[in-house]
Every structure is written in structure tokens, then in C-alpha cells.
C-alpha positions in Angstrom: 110.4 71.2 155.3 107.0 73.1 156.2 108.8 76.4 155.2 109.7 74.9 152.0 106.6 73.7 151.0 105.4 77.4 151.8 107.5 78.8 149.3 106.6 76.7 146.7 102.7 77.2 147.5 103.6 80.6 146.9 105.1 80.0 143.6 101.9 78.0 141.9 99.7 80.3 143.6 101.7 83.6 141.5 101.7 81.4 138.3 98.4 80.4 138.9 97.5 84.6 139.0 99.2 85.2 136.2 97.6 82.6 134.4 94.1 84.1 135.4 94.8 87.4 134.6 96.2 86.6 130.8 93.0 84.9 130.6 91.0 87.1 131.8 92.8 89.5 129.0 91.5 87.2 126.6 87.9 86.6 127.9 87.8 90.5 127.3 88.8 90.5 124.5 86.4 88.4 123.0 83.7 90.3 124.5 85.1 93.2 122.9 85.3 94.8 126.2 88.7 96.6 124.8 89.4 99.0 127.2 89.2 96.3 130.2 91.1 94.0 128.2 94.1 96.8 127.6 93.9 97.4 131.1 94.2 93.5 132.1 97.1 92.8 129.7 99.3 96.2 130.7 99.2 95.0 134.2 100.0 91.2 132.9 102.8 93.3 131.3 104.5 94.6 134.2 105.1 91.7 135.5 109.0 91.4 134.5 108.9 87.7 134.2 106.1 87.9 131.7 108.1 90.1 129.7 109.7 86.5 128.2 106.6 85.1 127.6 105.4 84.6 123.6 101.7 84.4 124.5 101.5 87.5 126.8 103.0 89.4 123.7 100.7 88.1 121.3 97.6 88.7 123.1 98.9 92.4 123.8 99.3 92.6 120.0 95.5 91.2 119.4 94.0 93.8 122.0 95.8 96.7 120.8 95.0 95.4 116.8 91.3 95.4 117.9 91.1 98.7 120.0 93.6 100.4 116.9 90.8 99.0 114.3 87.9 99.8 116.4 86.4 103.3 115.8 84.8 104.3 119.1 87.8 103.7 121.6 90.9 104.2 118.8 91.4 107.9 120.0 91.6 107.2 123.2 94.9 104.4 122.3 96.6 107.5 119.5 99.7 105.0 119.8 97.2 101.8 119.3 99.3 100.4 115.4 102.5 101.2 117.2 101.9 99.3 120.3 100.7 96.1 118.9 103.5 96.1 115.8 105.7 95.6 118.9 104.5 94.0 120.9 103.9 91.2 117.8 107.7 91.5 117.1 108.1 90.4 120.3 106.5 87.8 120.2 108.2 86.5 116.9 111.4 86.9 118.3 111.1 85.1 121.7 108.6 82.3 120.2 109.9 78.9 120.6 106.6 77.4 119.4 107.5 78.3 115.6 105.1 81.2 115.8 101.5 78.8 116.4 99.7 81.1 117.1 100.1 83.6 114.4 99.9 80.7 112.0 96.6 79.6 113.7 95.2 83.1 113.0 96.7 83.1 109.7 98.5 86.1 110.1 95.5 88.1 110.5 97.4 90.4 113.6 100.0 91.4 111.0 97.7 91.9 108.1 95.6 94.0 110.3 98.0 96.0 111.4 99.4 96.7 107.7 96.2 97.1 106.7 95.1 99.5 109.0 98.3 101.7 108.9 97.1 102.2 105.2 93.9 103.0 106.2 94.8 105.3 108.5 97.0 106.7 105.8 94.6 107.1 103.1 91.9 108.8 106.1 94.2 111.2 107.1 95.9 112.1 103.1 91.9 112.7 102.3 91.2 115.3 105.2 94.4 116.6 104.3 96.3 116.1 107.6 99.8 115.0 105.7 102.2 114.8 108.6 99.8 112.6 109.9 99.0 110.7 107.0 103.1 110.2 106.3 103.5 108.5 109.8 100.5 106.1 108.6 102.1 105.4 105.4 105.6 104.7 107.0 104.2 102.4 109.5 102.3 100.9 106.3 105.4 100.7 104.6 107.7 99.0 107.9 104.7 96.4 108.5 104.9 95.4 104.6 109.0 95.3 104.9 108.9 93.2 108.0 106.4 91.0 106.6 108.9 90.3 103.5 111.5 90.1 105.4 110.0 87.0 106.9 108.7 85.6 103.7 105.1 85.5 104.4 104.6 88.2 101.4 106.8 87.8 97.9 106.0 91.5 97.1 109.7 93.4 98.2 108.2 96.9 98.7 104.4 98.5 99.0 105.0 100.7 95.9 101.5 102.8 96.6 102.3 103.2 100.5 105.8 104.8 99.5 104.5 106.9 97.0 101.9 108.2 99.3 104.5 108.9 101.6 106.1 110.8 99.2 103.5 112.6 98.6 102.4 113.5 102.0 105.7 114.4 102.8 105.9 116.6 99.9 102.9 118.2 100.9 104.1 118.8 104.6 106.4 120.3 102.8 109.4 118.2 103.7 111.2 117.5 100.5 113.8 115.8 102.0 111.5 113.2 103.3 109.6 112.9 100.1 113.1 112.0 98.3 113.1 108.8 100.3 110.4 107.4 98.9 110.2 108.4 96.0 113.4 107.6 95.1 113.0 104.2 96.1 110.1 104.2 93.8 112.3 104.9 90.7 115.6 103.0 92.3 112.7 99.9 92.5 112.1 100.7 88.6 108.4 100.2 89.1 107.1 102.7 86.1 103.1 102.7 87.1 100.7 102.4 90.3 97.0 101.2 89.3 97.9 101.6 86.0 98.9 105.5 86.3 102.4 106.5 84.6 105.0 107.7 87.4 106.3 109.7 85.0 106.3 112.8 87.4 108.3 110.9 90.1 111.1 110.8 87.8 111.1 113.6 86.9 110.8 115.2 90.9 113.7 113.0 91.7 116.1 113.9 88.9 114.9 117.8 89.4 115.3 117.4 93.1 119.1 116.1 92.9 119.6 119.2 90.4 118.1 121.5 92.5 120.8 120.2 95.5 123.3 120.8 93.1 124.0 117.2 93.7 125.3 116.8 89.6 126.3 113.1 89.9 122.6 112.0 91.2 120.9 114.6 88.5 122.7 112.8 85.7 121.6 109.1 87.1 118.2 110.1 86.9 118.4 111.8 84.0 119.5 108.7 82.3 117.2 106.5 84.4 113.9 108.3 83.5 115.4 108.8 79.8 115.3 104.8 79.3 111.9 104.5 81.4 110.3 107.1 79.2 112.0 108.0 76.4 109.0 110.1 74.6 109.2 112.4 77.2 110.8 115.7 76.5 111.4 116.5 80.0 114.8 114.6 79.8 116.3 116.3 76.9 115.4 119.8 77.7 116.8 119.1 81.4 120.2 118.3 80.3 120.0 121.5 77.7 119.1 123.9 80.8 122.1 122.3 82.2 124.6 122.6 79.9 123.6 126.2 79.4 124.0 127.0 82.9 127.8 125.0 82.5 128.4 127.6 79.7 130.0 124.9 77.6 128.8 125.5 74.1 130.7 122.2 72.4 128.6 120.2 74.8 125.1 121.6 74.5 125.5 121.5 70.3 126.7 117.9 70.5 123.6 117.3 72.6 121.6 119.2 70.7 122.8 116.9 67.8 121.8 114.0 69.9 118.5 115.2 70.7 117.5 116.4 67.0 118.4 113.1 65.5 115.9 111.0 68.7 113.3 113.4 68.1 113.3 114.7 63.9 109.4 116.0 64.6 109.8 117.9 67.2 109.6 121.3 65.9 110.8 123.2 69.0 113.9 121.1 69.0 115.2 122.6 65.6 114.1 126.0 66.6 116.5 126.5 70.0 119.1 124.8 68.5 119.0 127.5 65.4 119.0 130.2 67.8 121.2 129.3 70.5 123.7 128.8 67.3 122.6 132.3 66.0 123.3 133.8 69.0 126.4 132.0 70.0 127.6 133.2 66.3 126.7 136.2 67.0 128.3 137.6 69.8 131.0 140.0 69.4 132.2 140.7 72.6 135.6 138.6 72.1 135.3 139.9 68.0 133.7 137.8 65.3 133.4 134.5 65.6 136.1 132.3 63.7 133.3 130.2 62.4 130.6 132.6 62.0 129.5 131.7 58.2 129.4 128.2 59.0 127.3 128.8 62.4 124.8 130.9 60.4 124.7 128.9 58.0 124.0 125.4 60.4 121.4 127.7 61.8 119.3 128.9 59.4 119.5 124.8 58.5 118.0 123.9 61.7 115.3 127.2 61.7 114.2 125.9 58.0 113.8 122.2 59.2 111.7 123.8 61.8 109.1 125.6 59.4 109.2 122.5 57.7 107.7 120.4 60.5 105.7 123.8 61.5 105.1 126.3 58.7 103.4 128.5 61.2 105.5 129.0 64.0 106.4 132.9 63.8 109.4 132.2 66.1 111.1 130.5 63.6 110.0 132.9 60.6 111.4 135.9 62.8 114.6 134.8 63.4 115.4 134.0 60.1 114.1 137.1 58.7 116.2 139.3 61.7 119.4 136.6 60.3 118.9 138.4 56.8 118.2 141.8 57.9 121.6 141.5 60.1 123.3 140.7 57.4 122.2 143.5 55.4 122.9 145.4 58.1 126.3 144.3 58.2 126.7 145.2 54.9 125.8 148.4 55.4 128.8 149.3 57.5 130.7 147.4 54.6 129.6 150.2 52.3 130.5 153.0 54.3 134.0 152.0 55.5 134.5 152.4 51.8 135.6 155.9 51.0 137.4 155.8 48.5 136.9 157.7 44.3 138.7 155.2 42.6 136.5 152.9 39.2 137.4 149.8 41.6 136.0 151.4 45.0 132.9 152.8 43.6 132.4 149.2 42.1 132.6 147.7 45.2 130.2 150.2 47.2 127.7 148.9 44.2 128.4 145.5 44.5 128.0 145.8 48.3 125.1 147.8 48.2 123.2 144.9 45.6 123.8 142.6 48.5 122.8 144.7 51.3 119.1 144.8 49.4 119.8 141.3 48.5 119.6 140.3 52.0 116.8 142.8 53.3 115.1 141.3 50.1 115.4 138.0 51.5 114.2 139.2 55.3 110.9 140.6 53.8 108.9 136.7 52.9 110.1 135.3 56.1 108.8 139.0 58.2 105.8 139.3 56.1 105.1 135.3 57.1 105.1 136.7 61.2 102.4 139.3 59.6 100.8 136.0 58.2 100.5 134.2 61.4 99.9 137.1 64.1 98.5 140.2 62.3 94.9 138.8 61.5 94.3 137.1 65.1 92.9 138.4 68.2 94.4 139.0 71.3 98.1 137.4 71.6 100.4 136.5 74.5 103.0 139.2 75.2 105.8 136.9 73.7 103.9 136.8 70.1 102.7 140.4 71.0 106.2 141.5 70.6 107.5 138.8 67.9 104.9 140.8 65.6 105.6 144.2 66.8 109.6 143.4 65.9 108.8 142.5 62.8 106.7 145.4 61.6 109.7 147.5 62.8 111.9 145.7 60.6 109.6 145.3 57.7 109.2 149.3 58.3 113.2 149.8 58.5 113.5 147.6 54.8 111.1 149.9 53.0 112.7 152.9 54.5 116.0 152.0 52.8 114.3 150.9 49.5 112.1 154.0 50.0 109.0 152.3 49.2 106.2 154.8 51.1 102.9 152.9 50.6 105.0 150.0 52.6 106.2 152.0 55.0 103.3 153.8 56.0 101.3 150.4 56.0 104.0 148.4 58.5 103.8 151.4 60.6 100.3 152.1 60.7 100.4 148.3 62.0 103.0 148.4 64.2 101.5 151.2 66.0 98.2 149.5 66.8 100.0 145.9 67.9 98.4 146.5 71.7 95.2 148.2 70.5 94.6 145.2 67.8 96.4 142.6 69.8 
């Protein structure tokens, strides 16, 4: 009987330790003597029977909230968010008291540790340390999951955590970590953060899935950010870079006929579609194209329609002046494949001849419009630099045929000082 008594002596007086220490753990606490406190609740910790108790957990998850949130001992707990998350997890799942006292602190262990992964985050993305500030954001972005999964928030995801872990994961320069997030941005369908557009996070995740080669998703997003923000041209000229690249020319004009029709004042539209037409028509390397006329003809359609929209655009006014001068070309080698004596052959060379300067008459407004727009300004981009330069050398080429000398020594006296002028 004594030894028995003994052993349960022994028992109180071990439950009566433990009971001291986990206060003692708290008393520390509150006297925000941190460091003793973490001390007193890791050896409360090691205890393996203590590893089942709710309130052990939950005052391991206070200390480690107040030393993570406390500036002068934080560094010296690197781990400190981490620690406490689980150790409150714990806690919730081995709490048979239907969680009292998180209820009685009103949740302020969880909130603190969601808030302070953010600010951790938002430290961190300022001094520009992004691998750090990514593994602040994610632990942001688990505490606000967790929380909804509970029910104790009605929000389903942080949307300004996950894009600033898509952003510092971008600039760690870990793409494939930044897709995570900022596809579940645009999967979510959230469109702005503090009333900024996300535009550009559509646009990285559609461009990401193209740049994988990963067609299926590119299309998706194509489609998503299209009905998200369909103003932007980004979509439309996406899915033309990618048809071009497919080479399948009945596809990019059918889109192009799409796109022309959603946007009728976007100048730039009407001008790639003329020349991709022009140049589709164009080449010979198979033989003339079946459909040529009609081509050229759709074309210089679409490069009118864009000189209506934007008079001066010299693109435009080039092209259709090289389309004329082509033609005249054309007709050139016409004439000379005639050889012929006979009344009806010389008539022909005639007639063929009136419509060779026919067309180089009909090349010189739209050249002389490039002069119009280029010649009298300053210094010009390298793309307009040689736009102008091409069409003095045509304009000079015209007069040459109709032998018109004042013309041709004016167009070349201009196209030889393009760079010194330009």
C-alpha cells in the first residue's frame, strides 16, 4: 500500500511541475521576458505527454507570435511565423474545448501571424531581398487560406499577398513560381488590386503559356484576358504573332477580319492586314498567286481605310505607292515579251506601255505624300529614315522612265542627303 501511495505522489508531484512550468511560460510572457519564456515553453515541449495538450500549444503559439512581432529579439527566432503557425494548428486540431481560447483572444494569434507574414513580406519586397520576401508572402497567403478554410474570414484568397508573390518570385527570377500566383490571380478573375488594373498579369500569364509552347493554356488566356479587357490590343495582336508563326494564311485573314471589324479605328490594324495580303499576293516562289488581283485589290482596300483613319502615316502611303509602281513594273516585262512587227503587236506594246505610266502615275501622290510626312522633319527613326529614302528612289526611278530631269535631279538630290537631313 505505502509503495503505491509513492507512486502516485510521484504522479501529482510531475503534473504539479508541469503545471508550474507552463505557467511560469506564461508569467514570462506577460512580462515580455520573450526569450525566457521560449526557453520555458520548449522545455514544456519536450515533455512527450505535453505534446497532446491544447494549452501547451497555444501558449507556444503566443510566445513565438510575440518574439516573431517583436523587433529586438525577432532575429535571433529567423523561424519565429513558422513556429507559432504550428504550433496554433496544433492546437486547433487536438482542442476539445471548441478552441476557448483562441475565441477569448479573438483570434488575435492567427491575425498576428497573417499579419505579420505580410509585413515581413512588404519589409523584405522594399529592400529588395525577393526570395525572402516570396517566403513571407507564401506564409501570408497559407495563414489567410487556413483561416478560410475555417470560416473565420469570407474572403477565399489574399489577392495582394499572391500577387506579391508573383512578383517577388518573378524578380528572383523564378518564373515558374511566379506562374502560381499569378495565375490564380487571373483563374480567381479578380481584374484590380487597390484600384490598379491587372492588366499586365494577363497578359504575363497568357505570354508565359506561349512562351512554354503550352498552345492549349495560351489560347485560354488569350480568351480569358480578351473578355476581362477587351480594349486592349495586346490580345489581338498575340493571336496574329501566332498564327504567323503557324504559317496558316486562311486563319490569320479570318482573324484579321475578326479583329478589323472589333476595332474599325484602329489604324495599325488596317495597315498589317494590307500588307501581310500584299505580300502574301505577292510571292512568287510557287508562281503567281491564283487570286492575286483580288488580293491586291482587298489590300489596297484595307491600306486606304488606313489613311482614312490616319492621313499621315507614311507606312501606309508607301506601300500603296510601291503596289502601283510594281504594277507598272510588271507591265514593263509585259511590253518587252512583246516582239513582235505586226499593226496588232505594236498596238498592244502602246496600250501596255499607257498603263505602265498609268500606274507609275498613280505611285507618284501616294510617294510624294511619304515626302509630305518625312522630308520637312528633323531627325527620324531608322524605320521612317528608310520609308523616306525608298520612296525618293522610286519617285527618282518614275521620272527616269517619264524622263522628266528637274524631277529627277530633285528626288535625288533628296534622297542622297536622307542621313545628313534626317
Amino acid at each position: 500500500m505505502k509503495r503505491v501511495l509513492l507512486s502516485l505522489a510521484l504522479v501529482i508531484a510531475g503534473l504539479g511541475m508541469y503545471a508550474q512550468s507552463l505557467d511560469k511560460a506564461k508569467d514570462l510572457l506577460k512580462g515580455s521576458k520573450l526569450m525566457d519564456a521560449k526557453a520555458e515553453i520548449d522545455k514544456v515541449m519536450e515533455v512527450d505527454k505535453n505534446q497532446k495538450n491544447p494549452e501547451a500549444w497555444y501558449t507556444k503559439a503566443k510566445i513565438y507570435v510575440a518574439i516573431a512581432t517583436n523587433d529586438p529579439v525577432k532575429a535571433q527566432v529567423p523561424d519565429a511565423f513558422s513556429s507559432a503557425f504550428d504550433a496554433l494548428k496544433k492546437y486547433i486540431e487536438i482542442d476539445d474545448k471548441k478552441l476557448i481560447l483562441l475565441q477569448l483572444d479573438q483570434y488575435k494569434p492567427m491575425n498576428d501571424i497573417y499579419q505579420g507574414y505580410f509585413a515581413a513580406g512588404a519589409a523584405n519586397y522594399n529592400a529588395a531581398k525577393y526570395p525572402d520576401a516570396l517566403i513571407d508572402f507564401k506564409g501570408a497567403i497559407a495563414a489567410i487560406t487556413f483561416m478560410a478554410s475555417k470560416g473565420w474570414v469570407t474572403q477565399k484568397f489574399d489577392t495582394t499577398s499572391t500577387l506579391y508573390a508573383g512578383i517577388s518570385a518573378e524578380k528572383a527570377n523564378d518564373k515558374d513560381q511566379a506562374a502560381v500566383y499569378y495565375k490564380t490571380i487571373v483563374d480567381s478573375g479578380v481584374t484590380k488590386v487597390g484600384g490598379n488594373d491587372l492588366v499586365d498579369v494577363y497578359k504575363w500569364v497568357a505570354d508565359y503559356f506561349y512562351q512554354k509552347n503550352d498552345m492549349p493554356h495560351t489560347w485560354k488566356y488569350l480568351e480569358i484576358g480578351q473578355q476581362k479587357y477587351p480594349k486592349d490590343l495586346y490580345w489581338a495582336d498575340t493571336e496574329l504573332t501566332i498564327w504567323r508563326k503557324v504559317g496558316n494564311k486562311d486563319s490569320l485573314f479570318a482573324r484579321y477580319d475578326q479583329i478589323v471589324k472589333q476595332f474599325p479605328d484602329n489604324h495599325l490594324f488596317f495597315f498589317n492586314y494590307g500588307l501581310e495580303l500584299y505580300q502574301y499576293a505577292s510571292d512568287t516562289t510557287t508562281g503567281k498567286h491564283p487570286a492575286y488581283d483580288s488580293l491586291v485589290k482587298r489590300s489596297q482596300e484595307l491600306l486606304e481605310k488606313c489613311l482614312q483613319l490616319k492621313p499621315d502615316y507614311p507606312q501606309a502611303s508607301m506601300v500603296m505607292g510601291q503596289i502601283s509602281y510594281n504594277e507598272g513594273v510588271d507591265l514593263q516585262a509585259q511590253v518587252k515579251a512583246v516582239k513582235g512587227t505586226k499593226p496588232e503587236d505594236v498596238k498592244k506594246r502602246a496600250d501596255l506601255r499607257a498603263e505602265v505610266g498609268k500606274r507609275f502615275d498613280e505611285a507618284i501622290p501616294y510617294l510624294q505624300k511619304v515626302d509630305q510626312d518625312l522630308g520637312s522633319s528633323g531627325k527620324l527613326k531608322m524605320d521612317d529614315k528608310r520609308v523616306l529614302r525608298d520612296s525618293y528612289d522610286l519617285l527618282v526611278t518614275i521620272y527616269e522612265q517619264k524622263n522628266v530631269k528637274d524631277r529627277i535631279d530633285y528626288y535625288t538630290n533628296k534622297f542622297n542627303n536622307v542621313d545628313k537631313d534626317h
